[in-house]
DRENKOL-21456 format. One record per residue: residue number from 1; x, z, y of N, C-alpha, C in turn. Coordinates in pm, 1 decimal, padded with zeros to 6 digits. Layout:
N
[pt NUM; [X; Z; Y]; [X; Z; Y]; [X; Z; Y]] ...
//
This chain:
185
[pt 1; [05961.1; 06339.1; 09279.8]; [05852.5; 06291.7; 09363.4]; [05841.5; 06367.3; 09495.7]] [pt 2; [05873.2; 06483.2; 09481.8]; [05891.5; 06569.7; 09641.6]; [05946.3; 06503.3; 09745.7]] [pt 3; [06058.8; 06381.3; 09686.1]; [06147.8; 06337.3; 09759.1]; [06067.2; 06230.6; 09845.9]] [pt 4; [05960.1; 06153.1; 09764.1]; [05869.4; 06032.2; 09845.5]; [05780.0; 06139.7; 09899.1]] [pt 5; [05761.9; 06247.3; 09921.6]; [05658.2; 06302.5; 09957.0]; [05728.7; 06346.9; 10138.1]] [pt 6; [05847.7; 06394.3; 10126.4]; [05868.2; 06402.4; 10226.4]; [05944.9; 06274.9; 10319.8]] [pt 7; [05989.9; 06184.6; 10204.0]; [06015.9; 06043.9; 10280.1]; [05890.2; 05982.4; 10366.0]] [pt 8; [05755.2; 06017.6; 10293.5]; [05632.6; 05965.7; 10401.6]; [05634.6; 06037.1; 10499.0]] [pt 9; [05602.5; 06170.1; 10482.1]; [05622.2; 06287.4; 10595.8]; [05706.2; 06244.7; 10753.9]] [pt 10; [05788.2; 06182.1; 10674.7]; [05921.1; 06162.8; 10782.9]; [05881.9; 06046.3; 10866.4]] [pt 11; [05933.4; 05928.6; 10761.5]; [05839.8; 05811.6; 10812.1]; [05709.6; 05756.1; 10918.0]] [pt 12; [05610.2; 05863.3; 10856.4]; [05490.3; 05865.8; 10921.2]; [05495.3; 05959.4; 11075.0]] [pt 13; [05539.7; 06036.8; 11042.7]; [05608.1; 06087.0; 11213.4]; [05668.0; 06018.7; 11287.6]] [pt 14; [05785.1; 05952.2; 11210.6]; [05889.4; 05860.7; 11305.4]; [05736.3; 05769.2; 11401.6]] [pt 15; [05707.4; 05719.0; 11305.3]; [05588.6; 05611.5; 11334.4]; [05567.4; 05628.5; 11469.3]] [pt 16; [05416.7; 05796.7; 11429.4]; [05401.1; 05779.1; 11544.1]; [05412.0; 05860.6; 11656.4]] [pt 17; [05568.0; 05930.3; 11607.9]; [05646.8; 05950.1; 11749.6]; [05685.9; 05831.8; 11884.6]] [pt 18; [05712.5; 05710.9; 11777.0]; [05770.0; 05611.3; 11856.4]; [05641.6; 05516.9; 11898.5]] [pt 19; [05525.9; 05553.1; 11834.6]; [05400.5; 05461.5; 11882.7]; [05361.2; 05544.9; 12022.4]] [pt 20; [05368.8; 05713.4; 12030.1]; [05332.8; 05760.8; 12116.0]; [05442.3; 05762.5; 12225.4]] [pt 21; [05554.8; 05704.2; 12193.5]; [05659.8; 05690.1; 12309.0]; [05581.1; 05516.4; 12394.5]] [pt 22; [05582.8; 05476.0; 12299.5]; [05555.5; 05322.4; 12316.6]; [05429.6; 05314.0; 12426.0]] [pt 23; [05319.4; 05378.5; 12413.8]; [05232.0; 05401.0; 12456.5]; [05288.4; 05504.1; 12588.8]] [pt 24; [05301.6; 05579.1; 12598.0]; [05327.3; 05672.9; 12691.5]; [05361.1; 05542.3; 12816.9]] [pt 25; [05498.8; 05492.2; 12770.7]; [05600.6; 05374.9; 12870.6]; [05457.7; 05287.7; 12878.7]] [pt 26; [05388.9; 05269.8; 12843.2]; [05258.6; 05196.4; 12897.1]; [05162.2; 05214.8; 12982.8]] [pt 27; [05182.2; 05378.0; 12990.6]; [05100.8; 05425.1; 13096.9]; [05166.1; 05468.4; 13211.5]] [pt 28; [05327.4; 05463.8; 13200.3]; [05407.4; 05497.5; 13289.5]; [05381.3; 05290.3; 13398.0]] [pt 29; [05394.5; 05191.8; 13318.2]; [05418.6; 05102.6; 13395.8]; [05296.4; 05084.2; 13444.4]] [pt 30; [05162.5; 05090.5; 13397.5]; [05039.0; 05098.5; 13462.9]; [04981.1; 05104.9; 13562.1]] [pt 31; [05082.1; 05199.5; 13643.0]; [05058.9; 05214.7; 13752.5]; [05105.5; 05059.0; 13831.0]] [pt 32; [05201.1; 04995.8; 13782.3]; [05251.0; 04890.3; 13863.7]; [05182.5; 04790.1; 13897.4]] [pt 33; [05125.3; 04745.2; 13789.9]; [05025.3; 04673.6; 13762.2]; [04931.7; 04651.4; 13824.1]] [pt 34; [04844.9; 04532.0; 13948.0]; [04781.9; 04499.3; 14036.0]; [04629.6; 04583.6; 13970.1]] [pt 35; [04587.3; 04650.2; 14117.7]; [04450.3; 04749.3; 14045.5]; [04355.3; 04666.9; 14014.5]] [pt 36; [04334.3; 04527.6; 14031.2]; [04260.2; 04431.0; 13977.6]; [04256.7; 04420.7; 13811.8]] [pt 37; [04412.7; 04439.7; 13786.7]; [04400.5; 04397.9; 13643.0]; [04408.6; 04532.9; 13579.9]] [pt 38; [04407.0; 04662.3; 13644.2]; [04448.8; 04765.6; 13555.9]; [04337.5; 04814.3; 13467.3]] [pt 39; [04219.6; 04744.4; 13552.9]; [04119.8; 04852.9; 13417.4]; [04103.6; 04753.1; 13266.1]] [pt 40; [04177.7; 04658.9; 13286.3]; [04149.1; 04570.6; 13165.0]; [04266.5; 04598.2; 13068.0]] [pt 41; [04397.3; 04680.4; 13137.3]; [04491.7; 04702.0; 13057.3]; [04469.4; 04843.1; 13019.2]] [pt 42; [04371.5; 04903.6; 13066.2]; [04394.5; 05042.4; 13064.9]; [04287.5; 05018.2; 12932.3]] [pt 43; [04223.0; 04963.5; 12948.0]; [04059.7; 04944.4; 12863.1]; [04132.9; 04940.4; 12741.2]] [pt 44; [04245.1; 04796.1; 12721.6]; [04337.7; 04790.8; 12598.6]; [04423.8; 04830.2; 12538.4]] [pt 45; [04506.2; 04904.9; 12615.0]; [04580.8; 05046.6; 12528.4]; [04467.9; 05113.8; 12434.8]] [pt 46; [04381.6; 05197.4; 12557.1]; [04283.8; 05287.1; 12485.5]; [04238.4; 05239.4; 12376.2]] [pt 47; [04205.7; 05124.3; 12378.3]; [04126.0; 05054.7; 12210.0]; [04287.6; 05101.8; 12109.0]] [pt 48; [04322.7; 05014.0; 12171.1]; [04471.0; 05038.5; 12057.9]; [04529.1; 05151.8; 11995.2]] [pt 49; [04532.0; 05243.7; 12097.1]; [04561.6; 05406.9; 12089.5]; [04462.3; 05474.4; 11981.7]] [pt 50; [04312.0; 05440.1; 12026.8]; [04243.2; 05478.0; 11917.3]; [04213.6; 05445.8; 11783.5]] [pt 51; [04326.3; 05311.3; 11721.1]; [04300.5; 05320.0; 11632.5]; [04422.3; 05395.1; 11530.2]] [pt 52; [04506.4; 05416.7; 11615.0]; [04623.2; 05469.7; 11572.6]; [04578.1; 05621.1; 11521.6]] [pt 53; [04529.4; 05704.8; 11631.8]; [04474.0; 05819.0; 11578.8]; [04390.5; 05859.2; 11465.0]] [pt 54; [04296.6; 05726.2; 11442.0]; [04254.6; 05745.7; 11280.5]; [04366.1; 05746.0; 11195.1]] [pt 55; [04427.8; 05679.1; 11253.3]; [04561.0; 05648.9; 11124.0]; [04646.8; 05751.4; 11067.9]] [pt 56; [04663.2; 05831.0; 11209.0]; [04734.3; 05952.3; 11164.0]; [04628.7; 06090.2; 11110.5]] [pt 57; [04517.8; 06062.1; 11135.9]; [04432.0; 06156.7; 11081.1]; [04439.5; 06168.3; 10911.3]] [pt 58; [04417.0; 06036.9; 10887.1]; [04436.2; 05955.0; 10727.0]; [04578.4; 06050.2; 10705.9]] [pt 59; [04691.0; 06002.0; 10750.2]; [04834.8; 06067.7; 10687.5]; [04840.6; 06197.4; 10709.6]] [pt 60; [04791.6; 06265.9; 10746.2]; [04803.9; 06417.9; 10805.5]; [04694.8; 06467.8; 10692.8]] [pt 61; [04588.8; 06423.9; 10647.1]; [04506.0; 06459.5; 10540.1]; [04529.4; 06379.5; 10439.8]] [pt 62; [04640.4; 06275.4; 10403.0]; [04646.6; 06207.4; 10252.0]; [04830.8; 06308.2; 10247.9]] [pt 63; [04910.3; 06342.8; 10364.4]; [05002.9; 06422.5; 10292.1]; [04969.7; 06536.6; 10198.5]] [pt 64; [04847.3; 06625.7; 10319.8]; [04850.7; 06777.5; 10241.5]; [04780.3; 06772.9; 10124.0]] [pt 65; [04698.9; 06667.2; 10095.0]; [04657.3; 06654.4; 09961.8]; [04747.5; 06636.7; 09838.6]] [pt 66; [04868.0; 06543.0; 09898.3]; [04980.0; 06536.4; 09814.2]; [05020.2; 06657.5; 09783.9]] [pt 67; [05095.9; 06694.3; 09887.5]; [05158.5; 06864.8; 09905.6]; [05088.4; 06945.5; 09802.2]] [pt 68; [04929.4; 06950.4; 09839.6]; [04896.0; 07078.4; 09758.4]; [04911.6; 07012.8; 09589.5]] [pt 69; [04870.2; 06876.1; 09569.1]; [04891.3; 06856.2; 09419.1]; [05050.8; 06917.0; 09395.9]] [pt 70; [05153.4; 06863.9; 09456.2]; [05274.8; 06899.3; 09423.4]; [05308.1; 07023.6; 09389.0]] [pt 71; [05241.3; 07127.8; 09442.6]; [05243.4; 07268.6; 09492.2]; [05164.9; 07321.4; 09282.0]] [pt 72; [05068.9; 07288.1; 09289.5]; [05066.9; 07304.4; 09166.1]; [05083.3; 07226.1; 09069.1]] [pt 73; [05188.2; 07129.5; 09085.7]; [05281.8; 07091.2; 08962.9]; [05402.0; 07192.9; 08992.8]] [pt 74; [05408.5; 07256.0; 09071.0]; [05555.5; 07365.6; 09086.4]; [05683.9; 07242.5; 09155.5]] [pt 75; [05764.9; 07340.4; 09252.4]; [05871.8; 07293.9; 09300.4]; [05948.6; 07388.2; 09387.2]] [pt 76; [06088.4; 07337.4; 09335.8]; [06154.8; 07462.1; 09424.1]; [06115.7; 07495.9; 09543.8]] [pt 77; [06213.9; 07653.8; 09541.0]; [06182.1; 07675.4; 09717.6]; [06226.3; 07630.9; 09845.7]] [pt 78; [06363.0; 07528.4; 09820.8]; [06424.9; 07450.8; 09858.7]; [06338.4; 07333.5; 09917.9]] [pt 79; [06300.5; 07234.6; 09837.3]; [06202.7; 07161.0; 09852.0]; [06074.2; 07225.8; 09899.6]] [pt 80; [06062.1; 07308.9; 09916.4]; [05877.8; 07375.2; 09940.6]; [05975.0; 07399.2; 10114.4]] [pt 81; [06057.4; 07415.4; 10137.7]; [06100.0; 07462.9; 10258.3]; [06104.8; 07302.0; 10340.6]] [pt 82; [06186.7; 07175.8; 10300.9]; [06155.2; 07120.4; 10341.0]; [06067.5; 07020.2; 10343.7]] [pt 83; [05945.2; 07043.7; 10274.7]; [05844.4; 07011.2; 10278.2]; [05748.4; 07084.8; 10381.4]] [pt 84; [05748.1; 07143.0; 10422.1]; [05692.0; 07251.7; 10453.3]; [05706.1; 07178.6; 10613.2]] [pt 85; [05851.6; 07201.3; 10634.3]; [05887.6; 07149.4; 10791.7]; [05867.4; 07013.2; 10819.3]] [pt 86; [05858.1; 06914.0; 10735.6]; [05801.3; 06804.5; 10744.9]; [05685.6; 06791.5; 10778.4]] [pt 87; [05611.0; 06857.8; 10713.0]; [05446.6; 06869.8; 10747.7]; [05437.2; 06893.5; 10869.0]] [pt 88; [05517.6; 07034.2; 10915.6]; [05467.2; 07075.6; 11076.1]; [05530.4; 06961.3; 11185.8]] [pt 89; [05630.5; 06866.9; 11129.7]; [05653.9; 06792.8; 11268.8]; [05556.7; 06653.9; 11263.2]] [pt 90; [05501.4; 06644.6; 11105.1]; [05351.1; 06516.5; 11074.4]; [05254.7; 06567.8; 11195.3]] [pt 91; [05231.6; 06696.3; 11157.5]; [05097.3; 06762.6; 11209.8]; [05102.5; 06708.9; 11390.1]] [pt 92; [05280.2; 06784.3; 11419.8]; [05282.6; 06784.3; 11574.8]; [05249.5; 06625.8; 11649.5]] [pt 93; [05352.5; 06521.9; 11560.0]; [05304.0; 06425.7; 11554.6]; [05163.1; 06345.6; 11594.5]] [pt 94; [05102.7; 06404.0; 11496.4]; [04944.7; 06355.4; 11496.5]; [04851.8; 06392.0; 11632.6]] [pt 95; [04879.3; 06527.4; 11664.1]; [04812.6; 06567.0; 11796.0]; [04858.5; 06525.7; 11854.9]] [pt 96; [04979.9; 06472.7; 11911.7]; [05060.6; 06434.0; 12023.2]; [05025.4; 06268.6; 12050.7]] [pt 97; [04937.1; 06227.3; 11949.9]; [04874.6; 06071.5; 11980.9]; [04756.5; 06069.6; 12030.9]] [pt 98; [04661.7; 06216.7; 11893.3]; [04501.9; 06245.7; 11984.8]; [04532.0; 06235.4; 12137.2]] [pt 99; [04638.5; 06343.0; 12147.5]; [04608.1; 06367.3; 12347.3]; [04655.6; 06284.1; 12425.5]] [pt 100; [04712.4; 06202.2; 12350.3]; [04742.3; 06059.6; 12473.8]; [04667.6; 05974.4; 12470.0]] [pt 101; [04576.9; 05954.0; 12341.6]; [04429.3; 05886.3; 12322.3]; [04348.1; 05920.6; 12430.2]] [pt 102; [04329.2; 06046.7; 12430.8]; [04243.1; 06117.2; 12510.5]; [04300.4; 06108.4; 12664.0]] [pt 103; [04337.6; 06099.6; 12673.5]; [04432.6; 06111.8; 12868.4]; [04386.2; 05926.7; 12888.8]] [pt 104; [04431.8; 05877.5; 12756.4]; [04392.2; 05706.9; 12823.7]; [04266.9; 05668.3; 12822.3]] [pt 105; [04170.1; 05717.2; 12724.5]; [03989.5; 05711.4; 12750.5]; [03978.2; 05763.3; 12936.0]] [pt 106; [04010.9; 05889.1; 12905.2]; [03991.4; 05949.6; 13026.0]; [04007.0; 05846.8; 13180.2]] [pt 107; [04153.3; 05829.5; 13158.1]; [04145.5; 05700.0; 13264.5]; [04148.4; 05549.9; 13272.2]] [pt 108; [04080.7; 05533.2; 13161.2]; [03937.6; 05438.5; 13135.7]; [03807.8; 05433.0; 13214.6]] [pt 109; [03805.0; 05568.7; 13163.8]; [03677.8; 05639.1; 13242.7]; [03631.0; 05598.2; 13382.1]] [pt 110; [03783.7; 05666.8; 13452.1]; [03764.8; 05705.2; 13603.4]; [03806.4; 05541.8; 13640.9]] [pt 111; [03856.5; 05448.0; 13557.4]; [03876.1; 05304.1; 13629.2]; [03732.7; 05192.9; 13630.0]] [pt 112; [03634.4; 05273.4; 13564.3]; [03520.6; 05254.0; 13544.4]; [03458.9; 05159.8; 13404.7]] [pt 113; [03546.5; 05186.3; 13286.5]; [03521.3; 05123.0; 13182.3]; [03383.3; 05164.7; 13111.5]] [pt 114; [03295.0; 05113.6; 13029.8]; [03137.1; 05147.1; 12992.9]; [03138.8; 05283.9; 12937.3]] [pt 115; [03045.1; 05283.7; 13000.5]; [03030.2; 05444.1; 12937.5]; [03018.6; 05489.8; 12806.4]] [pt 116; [02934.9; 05389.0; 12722.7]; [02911.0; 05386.1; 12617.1]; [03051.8; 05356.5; 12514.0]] [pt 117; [03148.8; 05274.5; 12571.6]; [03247.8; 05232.0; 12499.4]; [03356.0; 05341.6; 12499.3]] [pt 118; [03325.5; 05405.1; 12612.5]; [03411.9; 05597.8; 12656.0]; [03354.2; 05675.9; 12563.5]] [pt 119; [03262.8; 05669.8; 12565.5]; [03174.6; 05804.7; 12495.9]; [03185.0; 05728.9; 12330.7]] [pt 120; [03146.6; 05689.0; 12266.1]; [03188.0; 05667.9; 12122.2]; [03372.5; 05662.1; 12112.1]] [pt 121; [03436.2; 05597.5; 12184.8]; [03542.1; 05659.4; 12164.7]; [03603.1; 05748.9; 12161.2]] [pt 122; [03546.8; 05867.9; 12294.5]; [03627.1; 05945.1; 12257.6]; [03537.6; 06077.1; 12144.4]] [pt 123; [03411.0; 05997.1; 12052.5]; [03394.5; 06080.3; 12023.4]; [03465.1; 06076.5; 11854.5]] [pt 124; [03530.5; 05913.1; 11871.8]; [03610.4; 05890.1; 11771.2]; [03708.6; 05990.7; 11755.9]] [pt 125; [03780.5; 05981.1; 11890.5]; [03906.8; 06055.0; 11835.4]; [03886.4; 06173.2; 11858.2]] [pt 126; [03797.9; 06227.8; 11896.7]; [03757.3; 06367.2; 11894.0]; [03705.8; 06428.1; 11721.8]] [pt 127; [03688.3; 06344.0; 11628.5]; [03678.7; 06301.8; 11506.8]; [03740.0; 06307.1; 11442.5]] [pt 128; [03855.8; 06273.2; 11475.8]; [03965.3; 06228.6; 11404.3]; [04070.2; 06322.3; 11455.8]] [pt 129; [04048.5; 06400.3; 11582.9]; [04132.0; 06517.6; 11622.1]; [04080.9; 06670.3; 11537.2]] [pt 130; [03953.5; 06669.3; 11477.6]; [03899.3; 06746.9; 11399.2]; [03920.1; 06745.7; 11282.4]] [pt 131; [03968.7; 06602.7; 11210.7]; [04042.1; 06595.4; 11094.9]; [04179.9; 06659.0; 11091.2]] [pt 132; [04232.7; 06613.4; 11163.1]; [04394.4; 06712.9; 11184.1]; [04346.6; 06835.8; 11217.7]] [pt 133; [04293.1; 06949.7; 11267.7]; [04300.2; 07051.1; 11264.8]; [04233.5; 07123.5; 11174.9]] [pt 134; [04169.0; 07010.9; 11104.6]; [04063.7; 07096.7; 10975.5]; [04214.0; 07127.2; 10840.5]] [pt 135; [04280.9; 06993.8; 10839.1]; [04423.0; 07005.6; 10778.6]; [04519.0; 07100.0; 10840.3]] [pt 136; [04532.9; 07128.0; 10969.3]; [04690.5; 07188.8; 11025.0]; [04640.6; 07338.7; 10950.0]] [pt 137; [04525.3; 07445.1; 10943.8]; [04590.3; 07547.1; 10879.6]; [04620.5; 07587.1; 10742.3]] [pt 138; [04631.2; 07480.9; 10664.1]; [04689.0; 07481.5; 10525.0]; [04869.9; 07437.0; 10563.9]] [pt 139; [04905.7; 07373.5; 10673.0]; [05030.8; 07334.8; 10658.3]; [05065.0; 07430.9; 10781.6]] [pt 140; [05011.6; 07500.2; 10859.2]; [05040.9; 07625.9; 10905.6]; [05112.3; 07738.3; 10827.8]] [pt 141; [05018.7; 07768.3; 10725.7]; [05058.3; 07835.1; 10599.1]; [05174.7; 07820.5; 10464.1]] [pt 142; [05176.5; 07670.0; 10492.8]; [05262.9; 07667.0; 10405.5]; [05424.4; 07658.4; 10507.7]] [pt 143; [05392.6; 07622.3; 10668.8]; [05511.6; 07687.4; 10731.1]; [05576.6; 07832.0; 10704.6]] [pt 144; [05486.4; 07925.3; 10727.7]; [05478.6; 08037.7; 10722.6]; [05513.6; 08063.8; 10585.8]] [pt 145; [05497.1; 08033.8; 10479.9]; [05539.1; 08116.2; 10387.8]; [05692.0; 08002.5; 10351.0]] [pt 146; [05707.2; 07903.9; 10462.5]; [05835.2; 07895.7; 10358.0]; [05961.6; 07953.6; 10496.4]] [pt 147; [05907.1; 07990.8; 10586.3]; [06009.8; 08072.2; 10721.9]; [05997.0; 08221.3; 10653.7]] [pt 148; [05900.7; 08261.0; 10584.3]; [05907.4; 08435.3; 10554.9]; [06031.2; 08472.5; 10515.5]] [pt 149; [06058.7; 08611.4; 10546.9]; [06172.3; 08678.6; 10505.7]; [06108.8; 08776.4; 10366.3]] [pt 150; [06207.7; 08725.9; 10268.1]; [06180.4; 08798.1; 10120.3]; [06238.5; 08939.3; 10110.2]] [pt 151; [06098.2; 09000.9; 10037.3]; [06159.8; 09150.6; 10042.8]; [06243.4; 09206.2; 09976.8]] [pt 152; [06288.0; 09302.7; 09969.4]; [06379.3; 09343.4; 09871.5]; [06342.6; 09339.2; 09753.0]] [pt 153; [06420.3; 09390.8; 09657.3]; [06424.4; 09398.4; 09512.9]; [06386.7; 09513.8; 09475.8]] [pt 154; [06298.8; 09584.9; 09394.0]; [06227.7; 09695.2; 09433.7]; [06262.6; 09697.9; 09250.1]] [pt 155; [06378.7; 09818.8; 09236.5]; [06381.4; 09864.5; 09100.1]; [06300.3; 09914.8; 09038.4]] [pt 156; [06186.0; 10013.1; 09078.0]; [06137.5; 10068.2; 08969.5]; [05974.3; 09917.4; 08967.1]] [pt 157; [06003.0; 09835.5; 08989.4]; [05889.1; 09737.5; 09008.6]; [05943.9; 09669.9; 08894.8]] [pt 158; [06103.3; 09629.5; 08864.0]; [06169.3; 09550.9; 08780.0]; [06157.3; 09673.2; 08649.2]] [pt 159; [06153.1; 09759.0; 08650.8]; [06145.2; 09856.9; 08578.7]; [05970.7; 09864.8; 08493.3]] [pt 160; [05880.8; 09882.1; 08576.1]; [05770.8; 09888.2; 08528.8]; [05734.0; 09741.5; 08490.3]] [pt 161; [05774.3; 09588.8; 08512.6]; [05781.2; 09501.7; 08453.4]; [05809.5; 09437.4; 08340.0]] [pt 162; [05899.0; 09520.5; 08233.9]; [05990.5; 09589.6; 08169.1]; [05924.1; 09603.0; 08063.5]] [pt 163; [05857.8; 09768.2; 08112.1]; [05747.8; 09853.1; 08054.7]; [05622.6; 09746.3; 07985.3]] [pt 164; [05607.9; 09662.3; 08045.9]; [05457.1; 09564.4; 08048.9]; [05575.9; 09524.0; 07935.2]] [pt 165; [05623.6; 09447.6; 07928.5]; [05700.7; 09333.4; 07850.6]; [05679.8; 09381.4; 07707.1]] [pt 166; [05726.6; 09514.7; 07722.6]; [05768.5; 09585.1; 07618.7]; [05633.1; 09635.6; 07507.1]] [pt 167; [05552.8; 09669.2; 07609.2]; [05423.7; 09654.9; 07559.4]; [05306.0; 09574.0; 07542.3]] [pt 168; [05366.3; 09437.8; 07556.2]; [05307.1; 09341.2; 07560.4]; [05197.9; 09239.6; 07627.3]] [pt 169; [05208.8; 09307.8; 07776.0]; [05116.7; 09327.5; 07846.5]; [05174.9; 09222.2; 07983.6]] [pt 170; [05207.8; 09081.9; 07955.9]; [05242.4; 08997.1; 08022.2]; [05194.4; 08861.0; 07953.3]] [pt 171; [05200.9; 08777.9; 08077.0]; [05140.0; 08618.7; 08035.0]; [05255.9; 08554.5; 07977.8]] [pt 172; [05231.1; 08436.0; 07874.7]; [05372.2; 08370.9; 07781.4]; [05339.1; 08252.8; 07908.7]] [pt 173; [05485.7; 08216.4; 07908.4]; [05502.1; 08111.7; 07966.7]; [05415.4; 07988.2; 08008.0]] [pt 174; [05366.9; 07960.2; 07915.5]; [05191.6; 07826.6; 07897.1]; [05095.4; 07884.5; 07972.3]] [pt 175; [05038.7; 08051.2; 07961.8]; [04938.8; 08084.1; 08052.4]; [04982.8; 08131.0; 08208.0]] [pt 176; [05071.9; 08141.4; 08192.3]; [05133.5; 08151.2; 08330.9]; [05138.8; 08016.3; 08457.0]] [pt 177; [05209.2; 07895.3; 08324.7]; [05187.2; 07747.7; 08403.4]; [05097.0; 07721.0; 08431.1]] [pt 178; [04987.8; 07750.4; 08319.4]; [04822.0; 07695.1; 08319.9]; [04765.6; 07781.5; 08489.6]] [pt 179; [04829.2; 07904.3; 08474.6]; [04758.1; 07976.2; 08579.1]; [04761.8; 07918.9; 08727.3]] [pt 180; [04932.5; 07887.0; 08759.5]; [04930.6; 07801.5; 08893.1]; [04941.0; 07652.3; 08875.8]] [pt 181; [04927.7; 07596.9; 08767.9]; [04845.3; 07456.6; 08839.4]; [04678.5; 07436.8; 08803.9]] [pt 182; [04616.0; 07544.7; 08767.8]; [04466.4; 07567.7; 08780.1]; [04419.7; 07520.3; 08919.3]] [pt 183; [04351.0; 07380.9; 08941.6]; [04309.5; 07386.1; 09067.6]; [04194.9; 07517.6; 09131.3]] [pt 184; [04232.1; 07486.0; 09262.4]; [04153.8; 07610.8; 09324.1]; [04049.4; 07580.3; 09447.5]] [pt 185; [03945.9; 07599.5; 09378.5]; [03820.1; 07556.4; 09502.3]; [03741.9; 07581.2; 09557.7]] 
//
């Protein structure tokens, strides 16, 4: 299942890497566009743009929910690594639509679109840009611990581990599992 986990990951970036390319080339031709008709195209990206950003808010907070279930069903470190980097290019992803949301409200704004229809929007995606960052430092973290460099092997640690064993003073296998997929809240 790691494997659909990072097939969405991927997917859902591709998305909306190429929605925020798509969009971008929209504001690049914009300019061409007779200033008569631009605030009506500018008005309609922005609607459009903003609904995309909920969208990725949704996948950026329905991955790491996955992730963390996965995380305590256990999975290699292999998979936790590229899982891990998947997440951070979802995450980059996701902001990289807020701020083009936000750049096209903006010149909405200044083309003189309602104020009211500016201001709830962008307090949408200002909303929905707070959802992704309430998520990015759990997948911050799980960057970080899957880039760490592992420490050495510390003999008298394997040694006093040993000692416990020997004296019986370790978890059996069942309380150990039980221990990391214990949710944590």
């Amino acid at each position: 299942m790691p494997d659909l986990l990072q097939t969405l990951a991927d997917r859902n970036t591709a998305h909306l890497n190429d929605l925020t390319a798509a969009f971008e080339d929209e504001v690049r031709r914009l300019d061409a566009v007779p200033a008569s008709r631009r605030p009506g195209r500018v008005l309609a990206a922005a609607r459009s743009i903003g609904r995309g950003v909920a969208w990725a808010a949704d996948a950026a907070e329905g991955w790491a929910a996955d992730m963390e279930g996965w995380l305590r069903e256990g999975m290699n470190g292999n998979d936790f690594r590229v899982l891990s980097h998947s997440g951070t290019l979802l995450m980059r992803a996701c902001l990289a639509i807020a701020d083009l949301a936000e750049r096209l409200w903006e010149r909405a704004a200044e083309l003189g679109a309602a104020t009211d229809e500016v201001t709830a929007a962008r307090e949408a995606v200002a909303a929905a840009r707070g959802r992704m960052l309430a998520t990015r430092p759990r997948i911050d973290e799980w960057a970080r611990l899957a880039e760490r460099e592992w420490p050495e092997i510390d003999p008298a640690l394997i040694e006093k581990g040993a000692e416990q064993i020997r004296q019986g003073k370790f978890f059996t296998v069942e309380q150990a599992i039980d221990y990391v997929r214990r949710p944590r809240g």
